[in-house]
C-alpha positions in Angstrom: 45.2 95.7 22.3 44.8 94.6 18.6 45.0 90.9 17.9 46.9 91.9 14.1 50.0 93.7 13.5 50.1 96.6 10.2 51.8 93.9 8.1 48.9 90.9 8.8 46.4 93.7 7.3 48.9 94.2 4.1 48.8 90.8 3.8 45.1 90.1 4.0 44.2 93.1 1.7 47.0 91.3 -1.3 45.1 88.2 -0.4 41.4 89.8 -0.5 42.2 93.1 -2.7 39.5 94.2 0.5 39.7 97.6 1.7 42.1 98.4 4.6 39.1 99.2 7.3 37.3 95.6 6.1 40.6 94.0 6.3 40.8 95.3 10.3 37.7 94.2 11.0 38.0 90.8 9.9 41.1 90.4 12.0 39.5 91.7 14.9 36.9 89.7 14.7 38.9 86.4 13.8 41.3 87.1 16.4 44.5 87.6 14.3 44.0 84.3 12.3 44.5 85.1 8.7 42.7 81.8 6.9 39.4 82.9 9.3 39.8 86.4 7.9 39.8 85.6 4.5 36.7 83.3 5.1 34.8 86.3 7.7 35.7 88.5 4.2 34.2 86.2 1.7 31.2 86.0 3.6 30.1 89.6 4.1 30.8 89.8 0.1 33.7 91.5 0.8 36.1 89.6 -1.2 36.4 87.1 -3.8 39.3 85.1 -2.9 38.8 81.1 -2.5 42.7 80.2 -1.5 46.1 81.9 -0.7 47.9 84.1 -3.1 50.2 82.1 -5.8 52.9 84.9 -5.2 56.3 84.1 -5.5 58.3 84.5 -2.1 61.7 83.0 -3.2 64.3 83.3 -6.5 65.7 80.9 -8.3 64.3 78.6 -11.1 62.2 75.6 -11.6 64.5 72.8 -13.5 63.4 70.1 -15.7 64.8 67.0 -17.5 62.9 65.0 -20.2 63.9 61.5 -22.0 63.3 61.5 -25.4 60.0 59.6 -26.1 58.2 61.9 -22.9 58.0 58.4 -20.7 60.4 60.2 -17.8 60.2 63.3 -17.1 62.4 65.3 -13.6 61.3 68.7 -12.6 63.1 70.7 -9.2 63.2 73.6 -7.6 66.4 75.4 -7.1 66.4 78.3 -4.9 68.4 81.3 -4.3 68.3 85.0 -2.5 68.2 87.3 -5.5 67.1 87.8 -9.0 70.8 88.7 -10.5 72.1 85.5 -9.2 69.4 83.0 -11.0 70.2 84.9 -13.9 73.8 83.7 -13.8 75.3 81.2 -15.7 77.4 79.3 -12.3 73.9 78.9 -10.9 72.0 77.8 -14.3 74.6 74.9 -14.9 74.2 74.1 -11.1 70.3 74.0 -11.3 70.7 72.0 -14.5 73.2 69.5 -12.6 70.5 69.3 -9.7 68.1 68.0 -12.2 70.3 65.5 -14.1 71.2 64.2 -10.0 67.1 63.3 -10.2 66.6 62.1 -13.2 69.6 59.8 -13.2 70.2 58.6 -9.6 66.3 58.5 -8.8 65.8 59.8 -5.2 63.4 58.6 -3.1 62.5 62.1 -1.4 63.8 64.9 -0.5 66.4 63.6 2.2 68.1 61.1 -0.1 67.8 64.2 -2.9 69.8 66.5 -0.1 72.4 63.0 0.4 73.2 63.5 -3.0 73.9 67.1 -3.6 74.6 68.4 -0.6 78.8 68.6 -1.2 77.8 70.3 -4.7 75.7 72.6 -3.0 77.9 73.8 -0.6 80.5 74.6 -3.4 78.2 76.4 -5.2 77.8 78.9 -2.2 81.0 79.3 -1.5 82.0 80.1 -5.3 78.3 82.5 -5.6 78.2 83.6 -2.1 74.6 83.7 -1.7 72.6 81.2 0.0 71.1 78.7 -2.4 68.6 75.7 -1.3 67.0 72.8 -3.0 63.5 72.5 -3.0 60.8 70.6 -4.1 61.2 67.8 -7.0 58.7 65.6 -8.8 60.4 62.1 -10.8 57.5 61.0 -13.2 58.6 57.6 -14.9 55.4 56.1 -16.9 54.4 52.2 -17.2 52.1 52.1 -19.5 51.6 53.4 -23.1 50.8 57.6 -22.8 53.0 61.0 -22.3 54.0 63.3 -19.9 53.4 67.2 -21.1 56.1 69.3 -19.4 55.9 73.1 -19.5 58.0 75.7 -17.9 56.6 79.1 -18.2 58.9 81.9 -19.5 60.5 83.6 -16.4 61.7 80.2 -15.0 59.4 80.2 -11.8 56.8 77.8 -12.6 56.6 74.2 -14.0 54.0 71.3 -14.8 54.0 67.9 -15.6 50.8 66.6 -16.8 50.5 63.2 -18.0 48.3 61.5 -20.1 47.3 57.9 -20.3 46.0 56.2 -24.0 45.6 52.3 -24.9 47.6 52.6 -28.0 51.2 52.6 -28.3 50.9 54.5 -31.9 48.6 57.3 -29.8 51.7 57.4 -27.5 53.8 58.5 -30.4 51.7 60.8 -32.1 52.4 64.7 -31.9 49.1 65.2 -31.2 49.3 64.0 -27.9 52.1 65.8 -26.9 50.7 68.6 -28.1 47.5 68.1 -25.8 49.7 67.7 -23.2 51.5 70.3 -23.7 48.7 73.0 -23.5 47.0 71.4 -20.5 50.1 71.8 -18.6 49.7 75.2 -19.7 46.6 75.6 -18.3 47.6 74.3 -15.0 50.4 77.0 -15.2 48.4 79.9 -16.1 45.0 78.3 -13.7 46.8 76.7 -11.1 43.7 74.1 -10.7 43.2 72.5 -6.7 42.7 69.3 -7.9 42.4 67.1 -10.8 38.5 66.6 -10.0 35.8 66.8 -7.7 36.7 63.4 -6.3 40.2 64.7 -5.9 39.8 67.6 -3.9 40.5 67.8 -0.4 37.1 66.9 1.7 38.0 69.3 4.7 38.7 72.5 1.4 35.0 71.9 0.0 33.3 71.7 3.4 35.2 75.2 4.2 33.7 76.1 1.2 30.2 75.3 1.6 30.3 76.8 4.9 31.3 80.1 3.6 28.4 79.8 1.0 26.1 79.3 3.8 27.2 81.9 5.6 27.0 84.5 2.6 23.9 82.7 1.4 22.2 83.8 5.3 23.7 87.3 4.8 22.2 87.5 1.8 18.8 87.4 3.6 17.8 83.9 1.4 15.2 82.1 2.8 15.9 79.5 4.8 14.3 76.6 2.6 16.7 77.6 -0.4 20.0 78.2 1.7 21.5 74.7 1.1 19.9 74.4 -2.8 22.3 77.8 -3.2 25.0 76.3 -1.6 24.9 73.3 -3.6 24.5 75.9 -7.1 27.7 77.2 -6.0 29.6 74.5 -5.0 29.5 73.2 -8.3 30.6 76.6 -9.8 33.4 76.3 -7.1 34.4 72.9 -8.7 34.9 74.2 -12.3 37.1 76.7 -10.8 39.1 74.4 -8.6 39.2 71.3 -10.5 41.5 70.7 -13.8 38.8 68.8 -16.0 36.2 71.2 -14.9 37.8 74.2 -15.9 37.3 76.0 -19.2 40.3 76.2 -21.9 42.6 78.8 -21.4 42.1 79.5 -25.4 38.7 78.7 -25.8 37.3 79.1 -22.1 33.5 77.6 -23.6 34.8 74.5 -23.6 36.4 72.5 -21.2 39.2 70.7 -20.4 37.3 67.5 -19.4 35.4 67.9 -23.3 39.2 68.9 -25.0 40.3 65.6 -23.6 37.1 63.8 -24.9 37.4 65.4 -28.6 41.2 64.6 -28.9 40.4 61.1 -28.3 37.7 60.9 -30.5 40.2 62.6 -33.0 43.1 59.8 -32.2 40.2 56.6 -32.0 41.4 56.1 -28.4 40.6 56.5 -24.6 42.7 59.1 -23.4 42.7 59.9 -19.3 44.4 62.7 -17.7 46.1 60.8 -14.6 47.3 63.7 -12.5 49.7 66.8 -12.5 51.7 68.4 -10.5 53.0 72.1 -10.3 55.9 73.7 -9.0 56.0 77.9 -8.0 59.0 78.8 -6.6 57.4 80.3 -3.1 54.5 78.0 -3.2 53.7 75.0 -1.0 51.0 73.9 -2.8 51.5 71.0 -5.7 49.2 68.3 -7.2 
């Protein structure tokens, strides 16, 4: 008997993009588990892919709230069952109320967030008919002088906060700053980065990663003596793929964001420090 069913290979191959008979193979070989697969794939040189698919599974929209100097900033998810139903106004005045409920009454998590609305919610699915959830929610109030850069791409489905930390109150106020982050939430949007930086990334993640390195590395037929200095080659060009500062600009991919930061600083006679971001994709689990 197998250990996959037809839909665990259609799921590996949207992962992968491998062909249907490598996709088999891998799940034979891994037993059924999927994360193995994808690793047993990348190995062989098979496929390219580093983490799970970004693809949306839910509808809905991703909700935000901003005070006027950028200080506090609330972002939700608000989920549905289909497409024509986010697109309605009942439900975009109800997502829009969900986010007003975080910015204003401040919930602690998700079970005090679910306290608060949960009468409203009900309402809202007995007037729509459709089955509507809450989801994730991130409430970003700042301390000390800097912005938060809040983007939320055009079809309603993803959003970033990104702040940014400077020494100078005037830095705080200036456009410029806004504008930087601005377009590195962007980035985050369009790159969807792992982790700020190296030091932020999950241990367990890069140790999976350098021992699918190795393993293609052997395949490969390296010697031996070079296997881990090729391993270590790549982990670095794993890092400017999974972390933020690492990564090259979106519009100018030769330099990166870690040198953007450095230049708008320079520009603004300040320190400037990228503190941490978050993003939201209805579907996804995955945040900052």
């Amino acid at each position: 008997m197998a250990n996959y069913t037809a839909q665990m290979v259609k799921e590996l191959r949207e992962l992968t993009s491998a062909g249907m008979m490598d996709c088999k193979n891998a799940l034979e070989e891994c037993k059924g588990e999927l994360d193995k697969a994808v690793d047993w794939l990348r190995q062989k040189g098979l496929s390219k892919a580093a983490k799970k698919s970004g693809r949306a599974t839910s509808e809905g929209v991703v909700a935000l709230r901003v005070n006027d100097n950028n200080t506090c900033v609330a972002m939700v998810e608000v989920k549905c069952e289909t497409d024509f139903v986010t697109r309605g106004d009942k439900f975009q005045a109800f997502a829009k109320s969900v986010v007003e409920t975080v910015f204003n009454k401040k919930p602690a998590d998700a079970t005090a967030l679910a306290d608060l609305t949960s009468t409203s919610l009900n309402e809202q699915i007995a007037i729509i008919g459709e089955n509507m959830t809450i989801g994730r929610f991130a409430l970003w109030e700042m301390s000390t002088p800097g912005v938060i850069g809040a983007y939320i791409h055009s079809n309603g489905k993803i959003g970033v906060l990104v702040e940014i930390d400077c020494t100078k109150p005037e830095t705080a106020a200036n456009p410029k700053l806004m504008e930087l982050a601005r377009n590195i939430a962007m980035q985050v949007a369009a790159v969807s980065p792992a982790a700020l930086d190296a030091a932020s990334l999950d241990p367990a993640l890069v140790e999976r990663e350098r021992e699918v390195y190795r393993q293609k590395t052997i395949e490969e037929g390296k010697p031996a003596d070079r296997v881990e200095k090729i391993v270590d080659g790549r982990i670095q060009k794993f890092y400017k793929e999974a972390c933020l500062m690492e990564q090259g600009y979106i519009r100018d991919d030769k330099v990166s964001i870690k040198d953007l930061v450095a230049a708008e600083a320079k520009a603004l006679n300040d320190t400037l420090t990228v503190k941490r971001f978050v993003r939201l994709q209805l579907g996804e689990d995955a945040s900052a």
